[in-house]
N, C-alpha and C positions, 0 to 999 in steps of 0.2 A: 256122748261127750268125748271131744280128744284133748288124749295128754301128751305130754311129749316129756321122755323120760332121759335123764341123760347119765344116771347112777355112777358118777364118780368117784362116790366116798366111799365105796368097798372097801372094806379090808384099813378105813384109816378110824384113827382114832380119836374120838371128838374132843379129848382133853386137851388136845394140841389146840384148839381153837375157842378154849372155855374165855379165856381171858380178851379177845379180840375186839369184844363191844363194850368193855368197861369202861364208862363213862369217864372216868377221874383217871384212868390209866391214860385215855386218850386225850383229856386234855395236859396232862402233865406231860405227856407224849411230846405233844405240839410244843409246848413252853420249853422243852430240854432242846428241841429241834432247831429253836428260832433263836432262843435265847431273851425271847419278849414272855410278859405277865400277863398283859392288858385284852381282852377280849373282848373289849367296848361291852356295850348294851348286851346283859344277858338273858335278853328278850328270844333268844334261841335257844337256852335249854331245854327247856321243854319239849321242842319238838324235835330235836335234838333226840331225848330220852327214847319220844317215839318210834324215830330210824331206827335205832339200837333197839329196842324191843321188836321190830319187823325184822330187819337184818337177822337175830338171833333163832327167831321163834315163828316167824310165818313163811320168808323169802325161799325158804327149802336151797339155799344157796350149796353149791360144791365145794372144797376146797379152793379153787382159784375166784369164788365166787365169793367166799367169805372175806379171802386176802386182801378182793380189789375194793371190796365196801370199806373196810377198815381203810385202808389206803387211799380212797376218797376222802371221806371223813377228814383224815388227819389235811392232808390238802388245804382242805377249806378251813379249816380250824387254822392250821400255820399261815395261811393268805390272812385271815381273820386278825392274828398277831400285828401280822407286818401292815397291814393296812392301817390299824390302829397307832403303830409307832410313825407312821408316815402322815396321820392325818395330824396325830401331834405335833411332832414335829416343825409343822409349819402350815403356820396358824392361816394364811394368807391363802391357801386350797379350800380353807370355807367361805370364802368372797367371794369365789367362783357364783358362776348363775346357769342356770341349763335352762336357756332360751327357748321357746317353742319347739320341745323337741316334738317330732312325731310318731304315732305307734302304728304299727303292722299287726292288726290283731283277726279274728274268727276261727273259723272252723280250722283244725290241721290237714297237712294235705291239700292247700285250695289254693297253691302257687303263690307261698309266702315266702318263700324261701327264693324263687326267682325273682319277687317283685325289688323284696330285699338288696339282695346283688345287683339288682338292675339300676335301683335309685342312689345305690351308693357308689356310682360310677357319678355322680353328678360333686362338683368341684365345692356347694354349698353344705354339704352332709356329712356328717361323719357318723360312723359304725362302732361297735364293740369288734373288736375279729376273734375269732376262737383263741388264740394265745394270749390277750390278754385279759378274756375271760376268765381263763384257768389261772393265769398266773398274773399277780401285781405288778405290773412293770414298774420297774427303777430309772428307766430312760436314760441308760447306759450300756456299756458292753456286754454288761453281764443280760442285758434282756436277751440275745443270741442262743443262750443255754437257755433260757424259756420259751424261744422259739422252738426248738428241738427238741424240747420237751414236751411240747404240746404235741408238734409232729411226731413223735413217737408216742404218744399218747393216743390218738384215732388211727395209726396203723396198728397198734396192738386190737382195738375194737374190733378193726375189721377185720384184723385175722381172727380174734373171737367168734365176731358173730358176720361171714361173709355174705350174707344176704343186705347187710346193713346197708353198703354204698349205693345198691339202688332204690335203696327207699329213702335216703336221707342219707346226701352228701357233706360231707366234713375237710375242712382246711385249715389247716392253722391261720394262714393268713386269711380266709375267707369272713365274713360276716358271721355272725354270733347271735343266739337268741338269748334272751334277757335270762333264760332261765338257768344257765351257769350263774351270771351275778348273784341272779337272786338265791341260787342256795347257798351261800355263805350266811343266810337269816334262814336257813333251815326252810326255807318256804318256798318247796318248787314243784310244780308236777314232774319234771324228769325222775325224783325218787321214785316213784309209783310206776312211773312207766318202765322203768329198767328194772325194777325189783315190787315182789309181792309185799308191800309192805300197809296192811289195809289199816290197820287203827289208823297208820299218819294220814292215809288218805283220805280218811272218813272224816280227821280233824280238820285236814286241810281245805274241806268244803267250807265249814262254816268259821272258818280262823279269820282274824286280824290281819290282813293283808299289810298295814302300815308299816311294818318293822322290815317288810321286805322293801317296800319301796323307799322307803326312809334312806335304807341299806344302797339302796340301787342309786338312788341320789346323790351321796355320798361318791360313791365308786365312779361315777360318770365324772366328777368335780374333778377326783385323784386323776383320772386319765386326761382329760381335756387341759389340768394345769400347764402350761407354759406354753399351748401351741396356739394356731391361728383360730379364733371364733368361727365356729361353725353348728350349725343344726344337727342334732343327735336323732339320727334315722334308728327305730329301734323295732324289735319284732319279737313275738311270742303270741301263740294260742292262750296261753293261761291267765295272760292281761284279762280275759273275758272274765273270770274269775275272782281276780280283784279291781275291780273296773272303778269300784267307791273311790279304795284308795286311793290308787294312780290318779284319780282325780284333785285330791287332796294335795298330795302331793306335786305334782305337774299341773294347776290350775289353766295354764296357755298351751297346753297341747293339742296339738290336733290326729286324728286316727283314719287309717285306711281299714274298710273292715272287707274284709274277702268271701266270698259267700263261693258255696260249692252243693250238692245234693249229698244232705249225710249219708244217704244210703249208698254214697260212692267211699264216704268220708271216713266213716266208723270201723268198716271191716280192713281201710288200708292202714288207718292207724293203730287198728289191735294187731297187724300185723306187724309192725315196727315194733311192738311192746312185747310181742313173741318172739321176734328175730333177735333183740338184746338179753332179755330174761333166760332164754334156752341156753344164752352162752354161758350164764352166772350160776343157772339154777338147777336143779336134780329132776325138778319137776314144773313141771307150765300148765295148767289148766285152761287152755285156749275158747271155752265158751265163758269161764269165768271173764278173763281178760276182754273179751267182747259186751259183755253184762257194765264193768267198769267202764270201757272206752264208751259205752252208749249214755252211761249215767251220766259220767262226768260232762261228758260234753252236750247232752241235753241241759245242763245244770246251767254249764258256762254261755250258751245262746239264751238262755231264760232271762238269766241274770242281765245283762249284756241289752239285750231289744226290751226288756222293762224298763229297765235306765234310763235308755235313751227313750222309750215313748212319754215317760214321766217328767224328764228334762231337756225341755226345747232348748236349752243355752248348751248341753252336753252333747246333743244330738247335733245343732249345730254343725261343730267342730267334727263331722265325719264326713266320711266318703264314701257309697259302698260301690264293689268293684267285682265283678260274675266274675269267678274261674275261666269259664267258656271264652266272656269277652279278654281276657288277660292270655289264653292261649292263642287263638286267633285272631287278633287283634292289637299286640302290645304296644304300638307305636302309638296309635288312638290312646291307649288306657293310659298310659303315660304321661300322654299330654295333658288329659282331663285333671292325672295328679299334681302334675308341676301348675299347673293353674289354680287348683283348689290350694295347695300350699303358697302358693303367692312366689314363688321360683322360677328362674329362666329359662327355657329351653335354648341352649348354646349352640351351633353348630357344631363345636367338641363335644360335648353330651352326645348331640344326634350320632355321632360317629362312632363313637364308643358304643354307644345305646344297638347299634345297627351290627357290630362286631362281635358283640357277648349274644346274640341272636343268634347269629351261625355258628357260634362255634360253642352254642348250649342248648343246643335243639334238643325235645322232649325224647328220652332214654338215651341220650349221647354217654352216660355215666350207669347205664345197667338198668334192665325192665324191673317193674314189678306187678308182679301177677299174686291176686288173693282171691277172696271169693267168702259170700255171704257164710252158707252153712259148714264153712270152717268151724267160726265163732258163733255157732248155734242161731244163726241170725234166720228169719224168713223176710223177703223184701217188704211183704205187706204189712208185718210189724214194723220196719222200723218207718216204712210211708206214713202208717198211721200216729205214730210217737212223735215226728216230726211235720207232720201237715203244714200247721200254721204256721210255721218259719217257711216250708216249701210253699206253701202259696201264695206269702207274702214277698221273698225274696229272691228267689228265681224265676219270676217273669220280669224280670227288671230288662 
């Protein structure tokens, strides 16, 4: 079994850090900070609690590992404030509508993140970007200092953890996965992957997906208030996980779903959950980490292709789209998308489309190199754990 040990806390002293996940401290925290009460729906404590029980007592965090959890936390908590004083504020951001937006969902790893950037070069879509993920935008000058504070917010990451940027590229201004939104409802896989924190995780399989989307719903209205109508292009793996919800929720959506062979899939994404965790943590248990990457996301393809064999009106509304064909092929895959979503292929698109090709060619931004029996994997297990998705979805 490997571990990867990074024993920082020598010599310090853990009383320094006794008070850092108290619950009531941190939100009184947030309240002094913002100068707001209101933390809408407290449909997040709870798991809320959970973080702070993982964070304290299972994440094995360092001192600069403990600091940044707590200083996440508050983040999302004082965005939580402000979001709420802004939804009040003005009544006429819940009139808003999120038109057929569409999702970017399946396996991680399976050119979602290019498909992403790629459609939102198209003049009818709009994106979440990394900045104002993180932070609420006010849609004035002061957004500039949340600009730069995002941007110094993933150059700290990746001087943390430097293997990061070639597994999983970050920009402030860049496109955004839903799963910063969604954890201001407490409800995201990024917790787990950047940190050992297993109760939330094990909840988070069988939880209420609704309060996150609910939440996402909302936050999409706040952003899209005062600008030009357009289609909300949106991406995350985890969607596969609450797939009920988001349907609940967004009943005119439509989804791209990305297929890849997990046994390319599982070991690159437990390595992403190694290369962040090593930066925060004292200790990384990397077969462990491959056990969860394999669970979770056997969970979320289960979930995901029952659904949709169960509901022709659900299943409908998809697209699926081979990794293989998406690398070798984009121009084709693209088209087949802008069709399926009822959109133009422009001549400005095609040029654009044709431009962010050459100048994002696959490892232009740093290789990554893993390998099965890191993460205690043997090929022929995880062939066999995933068969019936392999059979059915990669002779496509």
């Amino acid at each position: 079994m490997a571990w990867v040990n990074k024993g920082l806390t020598a010599g310090i002293h853990r009383s320094v850090f006794d008070t850092l996940f108290d619950r009531e401290d941190l939100l009184d925290g947030a309240r002094r900070a913002t100068g707001f009460k209101d933390f809408g729906s407290l449909d997040f404590i709870d798991p809320l609690d959970l973080l702070l029980e993982g964070f304290d007592q299972t994440s094995s965090l360092n001192p600069v590992g403990r600091l940044a959890a707590r200083w996440y936390l508050m983040r999302l908590l004082c965005n939580r404030l402000r979001f709420e004083a802004i939804w009040q504020n003005n009544l006429r951001i819940a009139t808003q509508i999120v038109r057929r937006p569409i999702f970017i969902l399946g396996l991680p790893r399976t050119g979602s993140t290019l498909l992403h950037e790629v459609l939102a070069l198209h003049s009818a879509l709009r994106v979440p970007h990394f900045w104002e993920s993180a932070f609420i935008p006010k849609r004035d000058p002061t957004d500039l200092y949340r600009l730069v504070a995002a941007a110094g917010q993933i150059a700290i990451v990746n001087r943390m953890a430097p293997n990061l940027k070639g597994i999983h590229r970050l920009g402030a201004r860049l496109p955004h996965e839903c799963v910063t939104i969604q954890a201001h409802a407490m409800r995201s896989i990024q917790f787990h992957t950047a940190h050992r924190v297993s109760a939330y995780n094990q909840w988070l399989q069988t939880c209420d997906w609704e309060p996150a989307y609910h939440w996402h719903s909302r936050y999409l209205k706040v952003l899209q208030y005062g600008e030009n109508e357009a289609r909300w292009l949106l991406k995350a793996p985890g969607h596969m996980l609450g797939l009920t919800a988001l349907d609940r929720i967004y009943p005119d959506a439509k989804f791209i779903q990305l297929h890849r062979d997990p046994v390319e899939v599982i070991p690159s994404m437990a390595s992403l959950s190694v290369a962040l965790r090593s930066a925060f943590s004292e200790v990384v248990d990397e077969w462990e980490v491959g056990r969860d990457t394999a669970d979770q996301w056997s969970r979320g393809l289960t979930n995901t292709l029952r659904q949709r064999k169960r509901n022709a009106g659900l299943d409908a509304r998809f697209i699926d789209v081979n990794y293989k064909d998406l690398l070798s092929q984009p121009v084709n895959v693209v088209q087949r998308i802008l069709e399926f979503m009822g959109l133009p292929n422009t001549t400005s698109f095609e040029g654009m489309l044709e431009r962010y090709l050459v100048h994002n060619e696959k490892g232009r931004h740093g290789s990554h190199t893993y390998n099965l029996k890191r993460f205690g994997f043997e090929q022929s297990n995880l062939e066999n754990r995933f068969s019936e998705y392999r059979a059915e979805y990669l002779r496509m």
